[in-house]
GUVO-88757 format. One line per field, with one value per residue (C-alpha): residue in three letters; z, y, x; residue number from 0. Coordinates in steps of 0.1 Angstrom, whole numbers, m for minus. Layout:
N
residuo [ALA:...]
c3 [Z:...]
c2 [Y:...]
c1 [X:...]
num [NUM:...]
END
This chain:
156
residuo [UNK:UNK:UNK:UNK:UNK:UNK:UNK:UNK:UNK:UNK:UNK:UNK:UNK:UNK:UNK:UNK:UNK:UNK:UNK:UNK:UNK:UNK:UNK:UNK:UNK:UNK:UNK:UNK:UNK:UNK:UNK:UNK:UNK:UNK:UNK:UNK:UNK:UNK:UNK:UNK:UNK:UNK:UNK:UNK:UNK:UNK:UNK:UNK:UNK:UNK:UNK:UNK:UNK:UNK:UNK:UNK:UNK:UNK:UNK:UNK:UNK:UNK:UNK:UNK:UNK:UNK:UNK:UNK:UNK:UNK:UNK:UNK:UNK:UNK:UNK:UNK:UNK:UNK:UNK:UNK:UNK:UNK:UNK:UNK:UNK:UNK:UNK:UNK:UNK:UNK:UNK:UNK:UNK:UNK:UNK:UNK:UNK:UNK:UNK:UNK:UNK:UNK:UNK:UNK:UNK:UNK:UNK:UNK:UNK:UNK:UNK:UNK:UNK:UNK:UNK:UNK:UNK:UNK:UNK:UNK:UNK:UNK:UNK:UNK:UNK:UNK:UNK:UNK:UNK:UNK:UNK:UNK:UNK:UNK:UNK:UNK:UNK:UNK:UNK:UNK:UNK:UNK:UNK:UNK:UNK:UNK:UNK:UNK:UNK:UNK:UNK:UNK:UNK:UNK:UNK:UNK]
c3 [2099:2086:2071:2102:2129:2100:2096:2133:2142:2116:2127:2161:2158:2136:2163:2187:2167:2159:2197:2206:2177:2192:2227:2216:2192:2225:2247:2221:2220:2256:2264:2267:2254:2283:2262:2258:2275:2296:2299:2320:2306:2325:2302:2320:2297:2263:2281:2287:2304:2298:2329:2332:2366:2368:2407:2414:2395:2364:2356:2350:2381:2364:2383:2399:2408:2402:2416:2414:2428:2405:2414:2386:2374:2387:2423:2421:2428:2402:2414:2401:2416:2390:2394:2366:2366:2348:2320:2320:2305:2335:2311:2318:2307:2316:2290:2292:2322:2322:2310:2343:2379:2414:2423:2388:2389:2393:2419:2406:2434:2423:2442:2443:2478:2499:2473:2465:2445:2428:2395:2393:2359:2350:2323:2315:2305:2285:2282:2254:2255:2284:2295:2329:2350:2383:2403:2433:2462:2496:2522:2547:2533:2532:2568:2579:2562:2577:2610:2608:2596:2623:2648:2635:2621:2602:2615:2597]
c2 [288:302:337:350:345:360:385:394:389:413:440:433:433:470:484:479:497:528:525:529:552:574:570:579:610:624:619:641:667:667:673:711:728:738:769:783:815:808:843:852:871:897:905:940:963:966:968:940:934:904:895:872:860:852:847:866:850:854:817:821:809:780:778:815:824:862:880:913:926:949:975:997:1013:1041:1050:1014:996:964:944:916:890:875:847:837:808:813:785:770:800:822:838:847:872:889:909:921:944:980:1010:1028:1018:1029:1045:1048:1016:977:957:923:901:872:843:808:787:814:836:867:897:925:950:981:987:1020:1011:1043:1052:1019:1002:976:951:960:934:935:915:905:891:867:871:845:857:847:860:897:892:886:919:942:932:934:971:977:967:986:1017:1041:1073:1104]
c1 [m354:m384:m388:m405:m381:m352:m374:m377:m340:m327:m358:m349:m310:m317:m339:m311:m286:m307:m313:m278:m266:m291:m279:m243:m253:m273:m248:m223:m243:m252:m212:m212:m179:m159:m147:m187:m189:m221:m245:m267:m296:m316:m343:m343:m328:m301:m270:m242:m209:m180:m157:m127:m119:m80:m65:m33:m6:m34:m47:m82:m104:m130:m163:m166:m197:m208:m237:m251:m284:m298:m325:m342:m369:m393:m376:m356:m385:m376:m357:m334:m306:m286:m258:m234:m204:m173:m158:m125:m114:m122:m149:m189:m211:m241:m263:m302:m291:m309:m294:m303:m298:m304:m273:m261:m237:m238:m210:m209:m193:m177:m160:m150:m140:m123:m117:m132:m132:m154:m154:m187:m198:m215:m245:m252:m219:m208:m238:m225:m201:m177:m148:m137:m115:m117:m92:m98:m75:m79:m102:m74:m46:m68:m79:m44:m31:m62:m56:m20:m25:m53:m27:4:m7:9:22:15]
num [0:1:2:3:4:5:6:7:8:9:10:11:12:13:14:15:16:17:18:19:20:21:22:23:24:25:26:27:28:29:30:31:32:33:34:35:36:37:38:39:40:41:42:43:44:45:46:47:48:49:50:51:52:53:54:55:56:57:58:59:60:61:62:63:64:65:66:67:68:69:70:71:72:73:74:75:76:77:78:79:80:81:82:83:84:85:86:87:88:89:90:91:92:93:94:95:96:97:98:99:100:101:102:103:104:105:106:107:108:109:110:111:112:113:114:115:116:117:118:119:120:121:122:123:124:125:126:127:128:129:130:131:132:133:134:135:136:137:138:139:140:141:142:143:144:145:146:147:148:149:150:151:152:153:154:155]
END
């Protein structure tokens, strides 16, 4: 064989390797750690809050979503909607909020399938680094018990 087709096997053979010890290196660091806590930032103020969602018998829920709908400002005229997914570890934060808020607190709503649940958080009065927890309790199973204490109700 002559030099030039060694030559071009080997660069060619090479190439393909960087190629796919590239590929694999990206695709490492592409896989997100299910641990991370992901957070939301709202650019709006200094303040920040940490929940953990956990369902009733306390396993944390993966994959809630939490919202809250922020409204600050001169007279509450700004306006922000924010939305945050827990990890595997039931854990999210949000951080960036603003120290003051129409109405004075925040009710983040959080919820995953027909689960629900809520937690307020007062800026002003813990504006860094609260934890709270939120528990998620079936819609059904919540529905069932109003309506079974609409219809039998307790007398005083």
């Amino acid at each position: 064989m002559s030099m030039l087709v060694q030559s071009w096997k080997f660069t060619r053979s090479t190439a393909a390797i960087f190629v796919l010890v590239t590929g694999l290196m990206a695709h490492a660091q592409q896989t997100p750690d299910p641990h991370q806590i992901p957070v939301m930032d709202g650019e709006a103020g200094p303040c920040s809050v940490a929940f953990t969602v956990t369902d009733v018998k306390g396993v944390p829920v993966y994959d809630a979503r939490i919202r809250v709908h922020i409204a600050y400002g001169f007279a509450g005229v700004r306006k922000l909607d924010l939305e945050a997914a827990t990890n595997v570890d039931g854990k999210t934060q949000f951080k960036g909020l603003p120290e003051k808020v129409k109405g004075g607190t925040l009710l983040f709503r959080a919820s995953q399938g027909k689960r629900d649940g809520s937690a307020i958080y007062d800026p002003a009065k813990n504006c860094s680094g609260q934890q709270n927890s939120v528990v998620l309790t079936d819609v059904n199973a919540l529905d069932a018990r109003i309506k079974l204490s609409q219809s039998h109700p307790s007398t005083c």
